[in-house]
TORBAVEX-923159 format. One record per residue (C-alpha): residue in three letters; z, x, y. Coordinates in nm, 3 decimals, always signed. Last residue first. Example, Ala and Ser with C-alpha at 12.3 -4.5 7.8 and 13.67 -1.06 7.14 Angstrom:
! residues 2
@res SER&z +0.714&x +1.367&y -0.106;
@res ALA&z +0.780&x +1.230&y -0.450;
! end
This chain:
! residues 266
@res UNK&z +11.156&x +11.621&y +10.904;
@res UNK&z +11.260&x +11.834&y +10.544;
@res UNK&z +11.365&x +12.137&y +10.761;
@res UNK&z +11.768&x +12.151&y +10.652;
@res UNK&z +11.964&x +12.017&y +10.941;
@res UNK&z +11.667&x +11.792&y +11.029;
@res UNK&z +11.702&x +11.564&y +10.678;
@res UNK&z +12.084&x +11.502&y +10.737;
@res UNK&z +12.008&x +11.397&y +11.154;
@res UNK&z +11.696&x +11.157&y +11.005;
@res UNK&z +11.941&x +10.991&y +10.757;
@res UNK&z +12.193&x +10.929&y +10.976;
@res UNK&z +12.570&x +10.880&y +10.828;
@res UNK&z +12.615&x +11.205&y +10.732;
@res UNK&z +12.658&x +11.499&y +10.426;
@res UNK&z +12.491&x +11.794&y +10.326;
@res UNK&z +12.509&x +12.005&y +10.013;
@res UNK&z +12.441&x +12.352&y +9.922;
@res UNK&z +12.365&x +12.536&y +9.606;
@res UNK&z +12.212&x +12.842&y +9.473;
@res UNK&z +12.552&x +13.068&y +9.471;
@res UNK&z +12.742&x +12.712&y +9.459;
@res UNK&z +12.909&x +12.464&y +9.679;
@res UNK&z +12.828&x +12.555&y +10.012;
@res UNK&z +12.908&x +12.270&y +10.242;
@res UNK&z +12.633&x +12.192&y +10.553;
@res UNK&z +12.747&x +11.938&y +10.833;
@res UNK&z +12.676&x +12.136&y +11.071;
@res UNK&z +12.515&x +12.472&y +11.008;
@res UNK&z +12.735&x +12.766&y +10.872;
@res UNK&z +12.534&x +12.783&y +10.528;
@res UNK&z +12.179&x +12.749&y +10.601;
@res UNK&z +12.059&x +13.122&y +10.550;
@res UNK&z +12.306&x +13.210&y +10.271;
@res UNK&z +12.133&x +12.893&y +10.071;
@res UNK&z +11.773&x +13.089&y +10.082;
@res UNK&z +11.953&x +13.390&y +9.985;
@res UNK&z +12.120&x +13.233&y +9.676;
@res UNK&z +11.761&x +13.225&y +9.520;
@res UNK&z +11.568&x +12.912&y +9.396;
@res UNK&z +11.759&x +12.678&y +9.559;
@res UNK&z +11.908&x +12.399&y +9.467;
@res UNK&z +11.984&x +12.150&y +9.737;
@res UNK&z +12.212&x +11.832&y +9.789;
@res UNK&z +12.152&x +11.559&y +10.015;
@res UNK&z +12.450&x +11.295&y +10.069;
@res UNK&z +12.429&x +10.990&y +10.297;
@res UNK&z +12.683&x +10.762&y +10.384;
@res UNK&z +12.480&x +10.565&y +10.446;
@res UNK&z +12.169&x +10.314&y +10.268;
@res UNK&z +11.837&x +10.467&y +10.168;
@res UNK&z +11.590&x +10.214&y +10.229;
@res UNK&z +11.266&x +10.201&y +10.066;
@res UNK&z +11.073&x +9.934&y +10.259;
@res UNK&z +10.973&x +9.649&y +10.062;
@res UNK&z +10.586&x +9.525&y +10.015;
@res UNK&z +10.435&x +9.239&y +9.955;
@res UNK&z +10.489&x +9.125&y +10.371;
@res UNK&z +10.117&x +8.946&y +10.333;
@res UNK&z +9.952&x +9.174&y +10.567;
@res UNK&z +10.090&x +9.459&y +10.355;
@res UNK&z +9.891&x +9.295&y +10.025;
@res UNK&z +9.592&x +9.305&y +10.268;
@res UNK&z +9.677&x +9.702&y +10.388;
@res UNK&z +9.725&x +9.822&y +10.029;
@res UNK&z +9.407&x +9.589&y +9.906;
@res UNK&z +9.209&x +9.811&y +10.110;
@res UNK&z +9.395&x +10.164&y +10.047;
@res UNK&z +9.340&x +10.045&y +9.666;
@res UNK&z +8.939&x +10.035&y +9.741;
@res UNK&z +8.923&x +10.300&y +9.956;
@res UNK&z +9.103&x +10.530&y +9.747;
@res UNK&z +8.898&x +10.451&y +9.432;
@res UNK&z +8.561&x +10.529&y +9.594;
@res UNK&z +8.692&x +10.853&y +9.735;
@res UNK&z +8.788&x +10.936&y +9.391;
@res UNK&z +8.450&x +10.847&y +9.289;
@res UNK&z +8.313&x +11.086&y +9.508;
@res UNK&z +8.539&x +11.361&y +9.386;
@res UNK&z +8.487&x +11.335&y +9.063;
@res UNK&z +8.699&x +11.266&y +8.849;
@res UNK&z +9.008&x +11.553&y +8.792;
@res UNK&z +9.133&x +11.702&y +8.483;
@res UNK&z +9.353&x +11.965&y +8.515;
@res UNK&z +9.532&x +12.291&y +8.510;
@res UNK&z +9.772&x +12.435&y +8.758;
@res UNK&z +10.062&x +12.327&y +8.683;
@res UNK&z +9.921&x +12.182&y +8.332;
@res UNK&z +9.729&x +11.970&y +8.150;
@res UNK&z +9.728&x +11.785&y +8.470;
@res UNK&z +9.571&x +11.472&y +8.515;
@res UNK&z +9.379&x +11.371&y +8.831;
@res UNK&z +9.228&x +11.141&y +9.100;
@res UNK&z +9.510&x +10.843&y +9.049;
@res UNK&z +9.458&x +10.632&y +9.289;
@res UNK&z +9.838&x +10.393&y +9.392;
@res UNK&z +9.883&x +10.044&y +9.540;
@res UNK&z +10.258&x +9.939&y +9.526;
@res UNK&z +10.440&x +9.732&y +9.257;
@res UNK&z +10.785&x +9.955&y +9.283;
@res UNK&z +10.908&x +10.216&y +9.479;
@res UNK&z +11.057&x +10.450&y +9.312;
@res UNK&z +10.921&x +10.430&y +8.960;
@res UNK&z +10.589&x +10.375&y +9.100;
@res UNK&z +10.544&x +10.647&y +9.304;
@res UNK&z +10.707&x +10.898&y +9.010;
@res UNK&z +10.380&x +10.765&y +8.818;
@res UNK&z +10.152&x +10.822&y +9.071;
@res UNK&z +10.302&x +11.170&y +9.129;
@res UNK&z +10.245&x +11.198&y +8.742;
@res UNK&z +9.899&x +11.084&y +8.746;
@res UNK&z +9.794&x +11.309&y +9.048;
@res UNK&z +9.766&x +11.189&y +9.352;
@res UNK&z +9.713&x +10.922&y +9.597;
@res UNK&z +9.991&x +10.686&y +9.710;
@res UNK&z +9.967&x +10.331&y +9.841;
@res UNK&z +10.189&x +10.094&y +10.004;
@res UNK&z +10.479&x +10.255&y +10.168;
@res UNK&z +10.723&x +10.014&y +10.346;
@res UNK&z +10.841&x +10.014&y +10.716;
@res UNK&z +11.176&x +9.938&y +10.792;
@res UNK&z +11.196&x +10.251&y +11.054;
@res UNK&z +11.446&x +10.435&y +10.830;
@res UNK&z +11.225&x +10.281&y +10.529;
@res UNK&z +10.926&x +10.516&y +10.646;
@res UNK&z +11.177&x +10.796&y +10.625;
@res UNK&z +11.284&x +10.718&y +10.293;
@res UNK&z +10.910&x +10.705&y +10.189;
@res UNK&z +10.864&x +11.059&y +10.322;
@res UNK&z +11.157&x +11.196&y +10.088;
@res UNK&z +11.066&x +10.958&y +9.789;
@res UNK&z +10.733&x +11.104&y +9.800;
@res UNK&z +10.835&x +11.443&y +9.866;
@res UNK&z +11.061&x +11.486&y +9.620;
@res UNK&z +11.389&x +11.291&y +9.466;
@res UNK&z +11.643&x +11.315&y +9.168;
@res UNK&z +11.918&x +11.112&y +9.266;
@res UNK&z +12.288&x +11.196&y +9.341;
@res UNK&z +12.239&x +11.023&y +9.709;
@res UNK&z +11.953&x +11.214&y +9.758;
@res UNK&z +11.906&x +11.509&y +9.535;
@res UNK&z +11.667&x +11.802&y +9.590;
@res UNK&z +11.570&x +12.071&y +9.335;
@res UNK&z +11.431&x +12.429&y +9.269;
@res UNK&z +11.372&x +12.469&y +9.609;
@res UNK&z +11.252&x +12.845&y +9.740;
@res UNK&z +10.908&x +12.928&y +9.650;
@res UNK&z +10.716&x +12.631&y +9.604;
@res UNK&z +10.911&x +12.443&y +9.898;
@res UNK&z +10.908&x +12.106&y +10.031;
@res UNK&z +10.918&x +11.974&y +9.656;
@res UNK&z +10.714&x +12.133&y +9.408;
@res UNK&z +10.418&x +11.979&y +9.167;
@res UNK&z +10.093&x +12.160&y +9.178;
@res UNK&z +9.981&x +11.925&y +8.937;
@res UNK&z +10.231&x +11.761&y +8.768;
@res UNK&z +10.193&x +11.787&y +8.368;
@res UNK&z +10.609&x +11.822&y +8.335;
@res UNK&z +10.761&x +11.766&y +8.658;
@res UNK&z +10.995&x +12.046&y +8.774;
@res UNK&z +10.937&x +11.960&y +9.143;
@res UNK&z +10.872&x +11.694&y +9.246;
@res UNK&z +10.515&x +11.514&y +9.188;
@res UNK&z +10.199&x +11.580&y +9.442;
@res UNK&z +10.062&x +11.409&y +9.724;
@res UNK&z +9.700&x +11.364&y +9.889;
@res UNK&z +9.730&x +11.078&y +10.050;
@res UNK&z +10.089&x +10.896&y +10.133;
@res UNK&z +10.010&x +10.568&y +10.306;
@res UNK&z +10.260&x +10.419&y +10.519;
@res UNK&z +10.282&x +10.037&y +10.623;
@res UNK&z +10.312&x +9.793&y +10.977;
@res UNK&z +10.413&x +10.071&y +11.204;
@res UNK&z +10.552&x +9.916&y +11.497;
@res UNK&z +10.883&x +10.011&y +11.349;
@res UNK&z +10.789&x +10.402&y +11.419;
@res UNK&z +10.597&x +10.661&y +11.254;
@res UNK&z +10.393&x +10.842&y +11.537;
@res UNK&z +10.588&x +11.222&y +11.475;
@res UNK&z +10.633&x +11.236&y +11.131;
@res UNK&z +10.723&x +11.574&y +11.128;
@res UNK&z +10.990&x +11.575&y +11.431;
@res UNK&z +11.073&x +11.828&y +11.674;
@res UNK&z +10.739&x +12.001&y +11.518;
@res UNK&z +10.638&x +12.348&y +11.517;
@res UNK&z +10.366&x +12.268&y +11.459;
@res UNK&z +10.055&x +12.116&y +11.477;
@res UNK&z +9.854&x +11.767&y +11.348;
@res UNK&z +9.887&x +11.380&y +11.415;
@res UNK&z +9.515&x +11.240&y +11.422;
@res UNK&z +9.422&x +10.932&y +11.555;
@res UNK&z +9.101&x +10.709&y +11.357;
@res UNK&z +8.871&x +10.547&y +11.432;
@res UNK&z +8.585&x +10.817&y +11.440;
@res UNK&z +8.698&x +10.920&y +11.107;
@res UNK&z +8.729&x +11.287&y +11.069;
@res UNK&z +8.455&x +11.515&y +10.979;
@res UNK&z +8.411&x +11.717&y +11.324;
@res UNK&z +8.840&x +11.723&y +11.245;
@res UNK&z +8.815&x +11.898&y +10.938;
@res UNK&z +9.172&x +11.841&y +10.760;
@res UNK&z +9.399&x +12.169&y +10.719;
@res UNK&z +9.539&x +12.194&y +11.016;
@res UNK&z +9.891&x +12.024&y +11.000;
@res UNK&z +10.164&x +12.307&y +10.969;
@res UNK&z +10.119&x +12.345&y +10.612;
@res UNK&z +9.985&x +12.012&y +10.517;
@res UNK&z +10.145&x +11.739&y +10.684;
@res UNK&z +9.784&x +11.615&y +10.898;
@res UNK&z +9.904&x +11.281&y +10.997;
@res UNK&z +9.650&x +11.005&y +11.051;
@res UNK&z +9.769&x +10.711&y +11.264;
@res UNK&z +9.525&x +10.429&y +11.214;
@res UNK&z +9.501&x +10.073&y +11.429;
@res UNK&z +9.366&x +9.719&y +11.373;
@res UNK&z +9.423&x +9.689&y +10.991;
@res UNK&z +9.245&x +9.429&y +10.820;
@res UNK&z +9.151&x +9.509&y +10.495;
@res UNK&z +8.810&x +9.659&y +10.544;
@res UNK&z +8.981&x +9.867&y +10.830;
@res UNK&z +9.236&x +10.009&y +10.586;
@res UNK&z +8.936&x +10.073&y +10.312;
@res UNK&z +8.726&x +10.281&y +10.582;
@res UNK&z +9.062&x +10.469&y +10.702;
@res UNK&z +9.132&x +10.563&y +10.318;
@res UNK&z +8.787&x +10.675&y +10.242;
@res UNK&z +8.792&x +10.877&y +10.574;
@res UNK&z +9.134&x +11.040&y +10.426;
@res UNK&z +8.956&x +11.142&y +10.109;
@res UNK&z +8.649&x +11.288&y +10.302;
@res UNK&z +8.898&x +11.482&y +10.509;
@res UNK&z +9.068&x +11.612&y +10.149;
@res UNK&z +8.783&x +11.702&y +9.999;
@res UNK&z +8.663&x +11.971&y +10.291;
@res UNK&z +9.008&x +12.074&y +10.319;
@res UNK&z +8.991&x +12.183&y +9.969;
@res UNK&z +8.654&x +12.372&y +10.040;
@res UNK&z +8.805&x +12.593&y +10.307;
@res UNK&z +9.088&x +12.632&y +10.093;
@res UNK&z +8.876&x +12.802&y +9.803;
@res UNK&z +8.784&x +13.065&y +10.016;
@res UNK&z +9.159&x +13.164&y +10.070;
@res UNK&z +9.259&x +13.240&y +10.420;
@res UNK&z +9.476&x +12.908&y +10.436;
@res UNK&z +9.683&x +12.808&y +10.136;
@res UNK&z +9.587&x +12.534&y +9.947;
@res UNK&z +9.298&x +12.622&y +9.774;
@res UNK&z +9.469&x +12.918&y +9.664;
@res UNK&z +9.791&x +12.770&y +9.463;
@res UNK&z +9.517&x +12.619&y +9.203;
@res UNK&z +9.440&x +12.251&y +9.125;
@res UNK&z +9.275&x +12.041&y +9.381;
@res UNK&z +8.975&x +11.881&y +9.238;
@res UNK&z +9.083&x +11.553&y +9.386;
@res UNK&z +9.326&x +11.565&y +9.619;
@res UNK&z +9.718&x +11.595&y +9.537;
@res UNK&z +9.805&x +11.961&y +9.632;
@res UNK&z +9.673&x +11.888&y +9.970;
@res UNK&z +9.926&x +11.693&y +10.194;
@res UNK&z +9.847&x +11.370&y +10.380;
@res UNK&z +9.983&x +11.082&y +10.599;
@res UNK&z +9.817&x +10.793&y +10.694;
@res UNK&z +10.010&x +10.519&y +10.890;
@res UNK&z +9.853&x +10.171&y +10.923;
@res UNK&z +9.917&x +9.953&y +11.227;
@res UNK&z +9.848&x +9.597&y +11.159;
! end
């Protein structure tokens, strides 16, 4: 069983201001801190349940954010950029994906930090004519390769929007916002406790084929809102890429991974 970790920072516990995840803040330096000891928890509870191998991804913000002194002795570590491709180690040999650390699309109501790729410049993504973020982007990925998601870490809205998508899978809730940037979080140890206990029974339900790969099926259709018309006046003209509002473009194929590189989300 190979197990695939990979993490952002807006969804750790005691993560709850713009600042602690952007690098040169004080805060951050803390926040990375959390989120290393958060991914250890998950590699101790993966081995616990069986798996033989761990690919950790560092997807933060070009992929240094987690303490690598800190980091798991067993496990590999993903991290850099620019990337050709973002989840660079995620194949089918892969046996399940955990998403640590995430966060709710954007425009959720009580989501912590919640955006999707962009804080500044995406107002909203649709796959297919659904409502998606970075959950349901990554976990569409993982189904390219036919490998399912089994746990996500969060917030109690990205939990939630976890669940909705994907069905019966493992999920820690470390947090509840009040607000974007205003929450309640436990503490950080037990947090760590919780992730390695659901990250455990992730990779023994896994073993036992309980869960389903998301799979998003062709032809495929991703449309963008963007916060400013700029941002859609610097992809209009690529392949594949209609304008069809100030704020608006859309992008159609029959690979997944090709639609998804035309506009930075992999």
């Amino acid at each position: 069983m190979k197990v695939y970790i990979t993490t952002d920072l807006e969804g750790v516990a005691g993560v709850v201001l713009e600042e602690q995840v952007s690098p040169g803040n004080p805060l951050y330096e803390e926040a990375r801190l959390l989120l290393t000891r958060e991914v250890n928890a998950a590699i101790e509870g993966a081995l616990e349940g069986g798996a033989k191998e761990i690919i950790v991804n560092d997807g933060h913000n070009g992929g240094f954010n987690i303490v690598l002194e800190e980091l798991h002795e067993e496990a590999k570590l993903v991290h850099g950029a620019p990337r050709p491709f973002a989840l660079a180690g995620l194949d089918s040999s892969v046996g399940v994906v955990f998403l640590l650390g995430y966060h709710s699309r954007a425009g959720t109501l009580r989501g912590v930090l919640d955006h999707t790729m962009s804080s500044q410049s995406i107002q909203n993504v649709y796959l297919n004519g659904e409502p998606i973020g970075e959950i349901g982007i990554e976990a569409s990925i993982a189904g390219y390769y036919g490998v399912p998601v089994g746990l996500v870490t969060g917030c109690a809205k990205a939990c939630e929007e976890a669940r909705d998508l994907l069905g019966n899978i493992e999920t820690a809730v470390v947090k509840w916002g009040f607000g974007r940037s205003f929450a309640m979080t436990i503490a950080p140890k037990k947090a760590r406790k919780f992730i390695r206990e659901a990250s455990r029974r992730a990779v023994e339900r896994a073993l036992k084929k309980e869960f389903k790969p998301f799979v998003v099926k062709p032809p495929i259709e991703l449309k963008i809102e963007y916060t400013l018309s700029k941002y859609a006046d610097s992809i209009e003209g690529k392949p594949d890429v209609e304008r069809i509002g100030p704020r608006t473009i859309l992008v159609r194929g029959e690979d997944l991974i090709k639609v998804f590189k035309t506009v930075g989300f992999c």
